[in-house]
DOKE-995374 format. One line per 8 residues: number of its first residue (from 1); their letters; for each residue x, y, z negated of C-alpha. Coordinates in steps of 0.2 Angstrom, whole numbers, plus 2048, in hexadecimal, padded with zeros to 3 digits. Each point is the difference from the previous one (the first is absolute). Layout:
NUM	A	X:Y:Z | ...
REM end
This chain:
1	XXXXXXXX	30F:AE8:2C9 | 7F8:804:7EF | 805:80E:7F5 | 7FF:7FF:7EE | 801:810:7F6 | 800:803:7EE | 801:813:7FB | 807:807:7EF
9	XXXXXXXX	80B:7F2:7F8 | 807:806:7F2 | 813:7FC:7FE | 806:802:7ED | 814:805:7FF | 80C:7FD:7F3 | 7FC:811:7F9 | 7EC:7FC:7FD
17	XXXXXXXX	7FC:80C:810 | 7F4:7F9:80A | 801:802:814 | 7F4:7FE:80E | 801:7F7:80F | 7F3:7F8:80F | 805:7EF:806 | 7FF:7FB:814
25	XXXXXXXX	800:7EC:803 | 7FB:7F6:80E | 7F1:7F7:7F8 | 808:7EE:7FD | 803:7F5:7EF | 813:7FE:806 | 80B:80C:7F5 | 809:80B:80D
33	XXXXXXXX	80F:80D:7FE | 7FC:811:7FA | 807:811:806 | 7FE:80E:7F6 | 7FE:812:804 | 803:80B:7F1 | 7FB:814:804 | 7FE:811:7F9
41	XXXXXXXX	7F4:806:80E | 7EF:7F4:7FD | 7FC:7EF:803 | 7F1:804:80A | 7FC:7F5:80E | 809:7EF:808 | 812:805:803 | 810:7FA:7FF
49	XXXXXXXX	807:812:805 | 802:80A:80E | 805:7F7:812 | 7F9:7F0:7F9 | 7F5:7F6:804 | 7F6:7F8:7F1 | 7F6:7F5:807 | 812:7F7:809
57	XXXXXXXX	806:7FE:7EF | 7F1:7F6:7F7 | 7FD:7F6:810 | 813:7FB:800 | 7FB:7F5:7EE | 804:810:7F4 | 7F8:808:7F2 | 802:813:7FF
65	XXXXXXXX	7FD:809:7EE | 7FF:813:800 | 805:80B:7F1 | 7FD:810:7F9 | 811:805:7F7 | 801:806:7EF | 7F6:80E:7FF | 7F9:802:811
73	XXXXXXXX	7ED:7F9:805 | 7F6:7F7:7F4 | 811:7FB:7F8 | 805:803:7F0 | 810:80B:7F6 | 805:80C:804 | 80A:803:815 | 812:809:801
81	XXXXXXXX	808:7F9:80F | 807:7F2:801 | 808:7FF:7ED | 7F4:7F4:7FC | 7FE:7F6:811 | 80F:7F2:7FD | 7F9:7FA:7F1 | 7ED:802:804
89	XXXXXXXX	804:7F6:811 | 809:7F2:7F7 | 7F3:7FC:7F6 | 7F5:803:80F | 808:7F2:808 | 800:7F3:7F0 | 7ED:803:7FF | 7FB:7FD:810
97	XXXXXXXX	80C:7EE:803 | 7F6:7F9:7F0 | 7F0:804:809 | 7F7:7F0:808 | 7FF:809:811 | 813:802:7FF | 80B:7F2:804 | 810:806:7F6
105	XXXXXXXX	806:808:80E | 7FF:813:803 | 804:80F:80B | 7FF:812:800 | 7FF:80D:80D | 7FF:813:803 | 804:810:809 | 808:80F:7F7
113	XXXXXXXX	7FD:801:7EE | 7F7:7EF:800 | 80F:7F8:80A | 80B:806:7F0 | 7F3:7F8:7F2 | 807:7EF:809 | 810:806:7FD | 7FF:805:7F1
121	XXXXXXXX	7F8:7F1:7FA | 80D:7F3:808 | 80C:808:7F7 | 7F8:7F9:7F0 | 802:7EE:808 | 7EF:7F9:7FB | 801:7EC:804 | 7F0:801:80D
129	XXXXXXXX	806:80F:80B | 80B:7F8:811 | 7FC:80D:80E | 7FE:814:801 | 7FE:80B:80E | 804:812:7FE | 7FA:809:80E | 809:811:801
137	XXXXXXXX	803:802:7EC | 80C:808:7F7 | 80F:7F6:7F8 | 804:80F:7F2 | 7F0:80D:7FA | 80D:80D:7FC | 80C:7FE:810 | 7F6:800:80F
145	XXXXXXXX	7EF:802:7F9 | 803:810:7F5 | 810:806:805 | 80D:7FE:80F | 812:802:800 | 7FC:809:7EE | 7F1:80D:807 | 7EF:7FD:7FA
153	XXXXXXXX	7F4:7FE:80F | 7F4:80C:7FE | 7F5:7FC:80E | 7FD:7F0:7FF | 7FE:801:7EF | 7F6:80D:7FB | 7F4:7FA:80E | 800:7EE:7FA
161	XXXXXXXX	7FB:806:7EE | 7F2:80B:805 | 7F9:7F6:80E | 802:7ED:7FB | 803:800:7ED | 7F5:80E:7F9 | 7F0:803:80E | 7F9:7ED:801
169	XXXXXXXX	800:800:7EE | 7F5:810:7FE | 7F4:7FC:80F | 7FD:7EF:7F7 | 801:80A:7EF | 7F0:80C:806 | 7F8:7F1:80A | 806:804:811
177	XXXXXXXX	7F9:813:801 | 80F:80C:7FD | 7FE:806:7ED | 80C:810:7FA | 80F:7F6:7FF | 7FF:7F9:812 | 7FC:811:807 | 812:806:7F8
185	XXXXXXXX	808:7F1:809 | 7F9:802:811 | 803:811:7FD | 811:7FD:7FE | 803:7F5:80E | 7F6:80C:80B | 80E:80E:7FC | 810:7F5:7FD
193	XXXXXXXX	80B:807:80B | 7FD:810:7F5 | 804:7F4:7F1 | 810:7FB:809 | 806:812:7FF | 7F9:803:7F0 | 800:7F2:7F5 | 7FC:807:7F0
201	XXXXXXXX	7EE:7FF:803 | 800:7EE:804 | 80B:7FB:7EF | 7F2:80A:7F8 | 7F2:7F5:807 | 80C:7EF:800 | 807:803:7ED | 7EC:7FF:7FD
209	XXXXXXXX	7FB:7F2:80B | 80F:7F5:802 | 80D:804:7F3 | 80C:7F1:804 | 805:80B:80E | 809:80D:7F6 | 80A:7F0:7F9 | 808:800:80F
217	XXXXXXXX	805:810:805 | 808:7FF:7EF | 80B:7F0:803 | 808:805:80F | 80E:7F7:7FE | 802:7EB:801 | 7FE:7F9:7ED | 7F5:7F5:7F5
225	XXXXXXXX	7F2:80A:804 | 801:7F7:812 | 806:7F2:7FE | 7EF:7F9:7FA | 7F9:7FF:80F | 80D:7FC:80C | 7FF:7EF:80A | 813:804:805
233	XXXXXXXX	806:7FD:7EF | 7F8:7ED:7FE | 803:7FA:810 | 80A:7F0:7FA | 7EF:7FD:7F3 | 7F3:7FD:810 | 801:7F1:806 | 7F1:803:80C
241	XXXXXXXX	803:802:813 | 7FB:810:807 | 7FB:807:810 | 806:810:801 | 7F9:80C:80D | 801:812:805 | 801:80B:80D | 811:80D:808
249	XXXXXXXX	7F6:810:7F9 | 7F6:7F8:7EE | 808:80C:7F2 | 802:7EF:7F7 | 809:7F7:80E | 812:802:7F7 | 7F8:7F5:7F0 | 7F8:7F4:80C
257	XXXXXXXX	811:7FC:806 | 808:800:7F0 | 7F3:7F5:7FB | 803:7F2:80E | 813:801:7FB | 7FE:7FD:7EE | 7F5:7F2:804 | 80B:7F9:80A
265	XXXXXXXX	813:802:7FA | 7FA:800:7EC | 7EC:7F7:7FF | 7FE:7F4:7F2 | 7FE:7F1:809 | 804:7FC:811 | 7EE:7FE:808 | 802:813:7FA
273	XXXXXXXX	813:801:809 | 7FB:7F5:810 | 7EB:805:803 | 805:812:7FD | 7FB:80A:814 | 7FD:80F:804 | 7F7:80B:80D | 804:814:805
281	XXXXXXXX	7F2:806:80E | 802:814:807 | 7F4:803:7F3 | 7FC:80D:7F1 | 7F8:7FD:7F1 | 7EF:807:808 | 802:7F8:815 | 801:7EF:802
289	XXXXXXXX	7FC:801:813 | 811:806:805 | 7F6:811:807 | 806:811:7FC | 7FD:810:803 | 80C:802:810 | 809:7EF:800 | 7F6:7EE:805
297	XXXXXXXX	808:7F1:7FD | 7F7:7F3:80B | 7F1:7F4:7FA | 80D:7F3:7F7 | 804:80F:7F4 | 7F0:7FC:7F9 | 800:7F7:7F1 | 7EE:7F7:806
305	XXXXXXXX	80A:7FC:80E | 80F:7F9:7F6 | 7F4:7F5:7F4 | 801:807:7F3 | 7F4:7F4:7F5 | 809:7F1:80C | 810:807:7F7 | 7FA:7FD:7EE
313	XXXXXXXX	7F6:7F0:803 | 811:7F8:807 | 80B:808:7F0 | 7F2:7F9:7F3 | 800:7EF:80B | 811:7FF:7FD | 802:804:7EE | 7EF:7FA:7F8
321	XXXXXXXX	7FC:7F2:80B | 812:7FB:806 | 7FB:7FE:811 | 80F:803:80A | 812:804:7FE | 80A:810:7FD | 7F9:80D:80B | 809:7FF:812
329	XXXXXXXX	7FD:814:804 | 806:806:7EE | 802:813:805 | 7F4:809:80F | 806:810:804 | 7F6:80D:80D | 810:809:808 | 7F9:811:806
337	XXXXXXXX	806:806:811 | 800:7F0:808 | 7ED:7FF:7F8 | 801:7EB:7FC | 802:7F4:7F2 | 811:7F7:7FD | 801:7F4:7F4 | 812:7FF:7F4
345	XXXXXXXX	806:7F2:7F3 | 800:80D:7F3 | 804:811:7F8 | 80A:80A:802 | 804:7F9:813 | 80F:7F5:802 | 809:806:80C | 7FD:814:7FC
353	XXXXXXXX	80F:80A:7FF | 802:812:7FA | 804:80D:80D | 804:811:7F9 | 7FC:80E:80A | 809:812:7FA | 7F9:812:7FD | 808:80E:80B
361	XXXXXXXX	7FC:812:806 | 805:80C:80A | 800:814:802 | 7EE:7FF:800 | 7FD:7F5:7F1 | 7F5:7F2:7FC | 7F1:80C:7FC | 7F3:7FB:808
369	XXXXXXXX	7FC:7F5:811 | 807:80E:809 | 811:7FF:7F7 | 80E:7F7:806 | 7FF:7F1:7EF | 808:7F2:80A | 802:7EA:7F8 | 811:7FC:804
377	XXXXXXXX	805:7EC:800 | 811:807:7F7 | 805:80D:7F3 | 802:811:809 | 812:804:7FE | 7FC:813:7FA | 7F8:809:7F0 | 7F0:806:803
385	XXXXXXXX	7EE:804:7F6 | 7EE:803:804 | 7F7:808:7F4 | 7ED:803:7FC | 7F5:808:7F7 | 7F4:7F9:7F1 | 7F1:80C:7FC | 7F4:7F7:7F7
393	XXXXXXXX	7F1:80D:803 | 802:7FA:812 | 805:7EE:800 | 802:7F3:80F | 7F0:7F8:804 | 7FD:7EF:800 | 7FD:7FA:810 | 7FA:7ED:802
401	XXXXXXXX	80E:7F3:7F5 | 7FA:7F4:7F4 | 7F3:80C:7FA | 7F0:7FB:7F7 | 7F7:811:7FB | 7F0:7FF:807 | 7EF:7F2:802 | 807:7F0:802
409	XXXXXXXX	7F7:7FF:810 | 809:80E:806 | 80F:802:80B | 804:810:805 | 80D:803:7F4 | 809:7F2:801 | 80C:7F5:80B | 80A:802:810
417	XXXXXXXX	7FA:815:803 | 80C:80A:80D | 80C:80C:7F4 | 804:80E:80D | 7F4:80B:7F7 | 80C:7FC:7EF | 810:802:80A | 7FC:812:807
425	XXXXXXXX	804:805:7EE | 80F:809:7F9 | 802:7F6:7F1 | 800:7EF:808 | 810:7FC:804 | 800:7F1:811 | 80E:7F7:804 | 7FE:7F5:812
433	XXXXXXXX	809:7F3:80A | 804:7FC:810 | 7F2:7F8:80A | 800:7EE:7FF | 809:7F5:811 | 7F7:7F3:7F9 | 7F5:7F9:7F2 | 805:801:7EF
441	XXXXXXXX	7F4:7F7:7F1 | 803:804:7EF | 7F5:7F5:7F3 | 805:804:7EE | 804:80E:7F4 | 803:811:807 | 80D:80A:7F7 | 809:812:7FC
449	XXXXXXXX	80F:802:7F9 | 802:815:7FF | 80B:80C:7FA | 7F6:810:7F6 | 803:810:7F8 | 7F5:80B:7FC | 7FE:811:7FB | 7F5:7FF:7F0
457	XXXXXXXX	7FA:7F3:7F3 | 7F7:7F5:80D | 7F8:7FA:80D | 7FB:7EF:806 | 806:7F5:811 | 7F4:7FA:80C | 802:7F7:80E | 7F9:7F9:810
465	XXXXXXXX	804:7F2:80C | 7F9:805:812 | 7FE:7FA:812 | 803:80F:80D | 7F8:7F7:811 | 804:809:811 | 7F1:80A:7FF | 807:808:7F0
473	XXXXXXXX	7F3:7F7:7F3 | 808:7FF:7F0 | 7F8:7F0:7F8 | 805:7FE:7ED | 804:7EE:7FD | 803:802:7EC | 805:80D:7F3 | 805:801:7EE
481	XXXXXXXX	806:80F:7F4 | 80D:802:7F2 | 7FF:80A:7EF | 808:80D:801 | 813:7FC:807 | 807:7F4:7F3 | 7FC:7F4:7F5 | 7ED:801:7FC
489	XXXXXXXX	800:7FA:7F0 | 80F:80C:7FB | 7F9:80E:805 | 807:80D:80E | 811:806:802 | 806:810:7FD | 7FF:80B:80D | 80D:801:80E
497	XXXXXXXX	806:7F1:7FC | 802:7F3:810 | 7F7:7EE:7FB | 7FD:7F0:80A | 7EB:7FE:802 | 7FC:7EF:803 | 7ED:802:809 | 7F7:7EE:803
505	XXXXXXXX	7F5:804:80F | 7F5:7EE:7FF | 802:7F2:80E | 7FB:800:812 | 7FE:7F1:80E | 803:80C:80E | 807:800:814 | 807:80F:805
513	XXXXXXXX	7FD:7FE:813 | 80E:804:80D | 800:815:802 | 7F8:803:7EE | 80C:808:7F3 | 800:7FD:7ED | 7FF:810:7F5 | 802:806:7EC
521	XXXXXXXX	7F5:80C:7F8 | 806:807:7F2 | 7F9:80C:7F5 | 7FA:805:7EC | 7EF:7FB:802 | 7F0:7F7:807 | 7F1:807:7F8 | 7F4:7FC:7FA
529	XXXXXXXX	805:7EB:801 | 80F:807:7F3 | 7FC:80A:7F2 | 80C:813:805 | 80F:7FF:7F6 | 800:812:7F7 | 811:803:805 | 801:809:7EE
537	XXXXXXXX	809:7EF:7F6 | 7F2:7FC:7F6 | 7FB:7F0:7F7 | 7F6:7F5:80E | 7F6:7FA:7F2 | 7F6:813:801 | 7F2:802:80D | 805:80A:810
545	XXXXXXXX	800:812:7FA | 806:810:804 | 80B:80A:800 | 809:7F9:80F | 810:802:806 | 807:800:812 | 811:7F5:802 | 80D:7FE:80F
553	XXXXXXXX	805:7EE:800 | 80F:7FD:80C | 805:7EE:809 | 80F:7FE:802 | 80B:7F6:80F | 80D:7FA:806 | 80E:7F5:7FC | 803:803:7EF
561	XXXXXXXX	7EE:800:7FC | 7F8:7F7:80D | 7EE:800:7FD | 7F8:7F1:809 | 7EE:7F6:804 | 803:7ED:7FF | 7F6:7F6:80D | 7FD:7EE:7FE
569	XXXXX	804:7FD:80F | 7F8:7ED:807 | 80F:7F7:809 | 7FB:7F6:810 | 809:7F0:803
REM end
């Protein structure tokens, strides 16, 4: 089949700004629908995104338009993320459905920030837009993209800024050789783990480059400032479907699922409501192939394998061509530990129960693997507390997780990594159960509920969910983090006072096989995914900075404050 390509359309908007796109079309006088891919990172090139297979697409009778955003490319304005992409993607939409190659109907698809441009933009409801696919994209960009649990994610972003916003722009600004301001980037990158622990120097070079990024460190709190760019808040407004797809250790996965949920309990019409699926791989932001560093999970992990491009073609048959009725598989989940797909009428799983599992100690404490931290199925009848220490000059590591901190084609810092090297420390505090007599699955939210004092103005909760299998390989399945041990939009408490800490770890789809034990790691940090609360009380709004100080936090157990992880626990009939 013939390809037709037209490069640098210009798109007007509502605001006289004028965008650039190319245009992809099988080379036929029938008007066809048209996807749209809407990006920040250059249109160069025939793609529909990562994973996907173009040339699929425009044989299976679709048009594909690719966009630079506002600001990015050959595009013009002025690019702050995302404030501007709702808007500019409406009228995206209304531009290209009175085109003649257009047949009224249109799509849009992306992974990451492009995924949340067609989200964004189907909360402005424009009349032509009935399908989105949202491949591991955020449903907030404060929660879950900035912050988590109230923490700002350093890691993530201070490497996005620098590598994906700021560098593409500069090498294209100085015509692909590296000019002064390039050099300073690359520089940067080439000594960020030294900007992690010292992150004045890279404000310095961001409030020069990238000034938007100060903005956020200076809301950290939900508000207005959000609120303009959060598909969460219009869900009832989009009345396209979406495919929603991510994967059990993408640092966006918790928006992905939000976003499936919105579309199907609130979406504004009910192809959004009854088209709405949604697929989780054992994938991170930068591995689709379900290979890790350590862990391998067979060739149908694969998102090649799974059909990724099959996947899409089958949603926008559906909802642009009206081929078909409601999807039949409307949630596919990879459960780890039994390594296989299982398909599910919808999420959260019906028929998932949860199962509380309770802190206790002994003599020897919960400090460390070596300690006697022990997962109870009922409230320990006695008082008792662990306690650990939370120095921010020598924080917790961050060992695999829903990381993203490094190339997007790297995977060494991310996913399912063994922790024993984590749980050998002092300050980690590792609660264990029982080995299993037989398998238990637990698809859903992980939660901690936990009981905290602490010694000084604050320190922060964070907390993993692992797999300890008979060999002693301790597999993190998920983990999240709190503000510092109350409210994070209140503020801390004061110190000494006992507060209940609610910590969201994230979802898994996950076997623990007969003879492998479930475990809690608590601790104050996981640096440098989390910015290193200062433990001095501070405004979070102000960049990490010394002076530090060192704070005790206690957890607390037993029966009158029975501090507990809550497993959704999958019930068999």
């Amino acid at each position: 089949m013939r390809i037709v390509v037209e490069h640098d359309l210009e798109i007007p908007l509502r605001d006289g700004t004028v965008l650039r796109a190319d245009l992809y079309r099988p080379d036929s006088r029938v008007s066809l629908p048209t996807l749209i891919r809407r990006t920040p990172y250059g249109r160069t090139g025939e793609s529909a995104g990562p994973g996907l297979d173009t040339r699929r697409l425009l044989t299976a009778g679709y048009g594909l338009l690719v966009q630079d955003v506002r600001g990015r490319g050959s595009s013009g304005g002025e690019f702050e993320p995302f404030w501007a992409e709702g808007a500019d993607g409406a009228d995206t939409v209304d531009w290209a459905a009175a085109q003649p190659w257009c047949d009224g109907r249109v799509g849009m698809l992306g992974r990451s920030y492009e995924g949340s441009t067609a989200l964004l933009a189907a909360g402005h409801a424009p009349d032509a837009l009935h399908a989105v696919s949202a491949y591991m994209a955020g449903s907030e960009f404060r929660e879950g993209w900035c912050y988590q649990g109230g923490v700002f994610q350093l890691g993530f972003v201070l490497h996005w800024a620098l590598a994906d916003l700021l560098l593409p722009g500069l090498l294209a600004a100085d015509s692909g050789s590296t000019g002064a301001g390039a050099e300073r980037v690359l520089h940067a990158l080439d000594s960020i783990e030294d900007l992690y622990r010292t992150p004045g120097l890279a404000w310095q070079l961001l409030d020069e480059l990238a000034p938007y990024v100060r903005r956020w460190r200076e809301h950290p709190r939900p508000g207005p400032y959000w609120r303009r760019a959060a598909p969460n808040q219009t869900y009832p407004a989009m009345r396209a479907a979406g495919l929603h797809i991510g994967g059990w250790y993408d640092i966006f996965l918790g928006g992905t699922l939000e976003n499936y949920d919105g579309g199907r309990r609130h979406g504004g019409s009910a192809a959004a409501r009854e088209h709405a699926t949604l697929v989780v791989g054992p994938w991170s932001h930068c591995v689709r192939g379900g290979v890790f560093p350590g862990r391998r999970y067979g060739v149908r992990a694969d998102d090649q394998v799974l059909d990724v491009t099959g996947l899409h073609i089958d949603h926008f048959d559906r909802t642009l061509k009206g081929t078909g009725g409601p999807p039949g598989e409307r949630v596919r989940l990879f459960l780890t530990g039994v390594d296989r797909w299982q398909t599910f009428p919808d999420w959260p799983v019906p028929d998932v129960s949860p199962a509380a599992l309770y802190l206790t100690s002994g003599a020897r404490h919960a400090n460390s693997a070596t300690g006697d931290g022990a997962l109870l199925p009922d409230p320990p009848p006695a008082a008792g507390a662990d306690h650990f220490l939370h120095d921010p000059d020598d924080p917790v590591p961050t060992t695999g997780g829903a990381t993203l901190m490094t190339g997007m084609f790297v995977g060494a810092d991310c996913g399912p990594r063994d922790q024993r090297a984590v749980e050998r420390r002092a300050d980690v505090l590792c609660y264990t159960g029982a080995p299993q007599t037989a398998a238990l699955t637990v698809v859903g939210e992980v939660t901690l509920v936990v009981y905290v004092s602490c010694s000084g103005p604050a320190t922060d909760i964070a907390a993993k969910l692992v797999d300890v299998a008979p060999d002693g390989r301790a597999e993190i399945l998920c983990d999240g983090i709190r503000a510092g041990y109350a409210e994070c939009t209140d503020g801390p408490s004061p110190p000494g006072r006992t507060v209940e800490v609610t910590v969201r770890l994230g979802a898994v789809g996950h076997v623990f096989a007969p003879g492998h034990r479930v475990r809690l790691e608590v601790a104050g940090s996981n640096f440098p995914r989390f910015e290193v609360n200062p433990g001095t009380g501070g405004d979070p709004a102000e960049p990490w900075a010394r002076p530090y100080e060192t704070v005790t936090a206690t957890v607390h157990h037993g029966r009158r404050l029975p501090s507990h992880l809550l497993l959704p626990v999958l019930i068999t009939r």
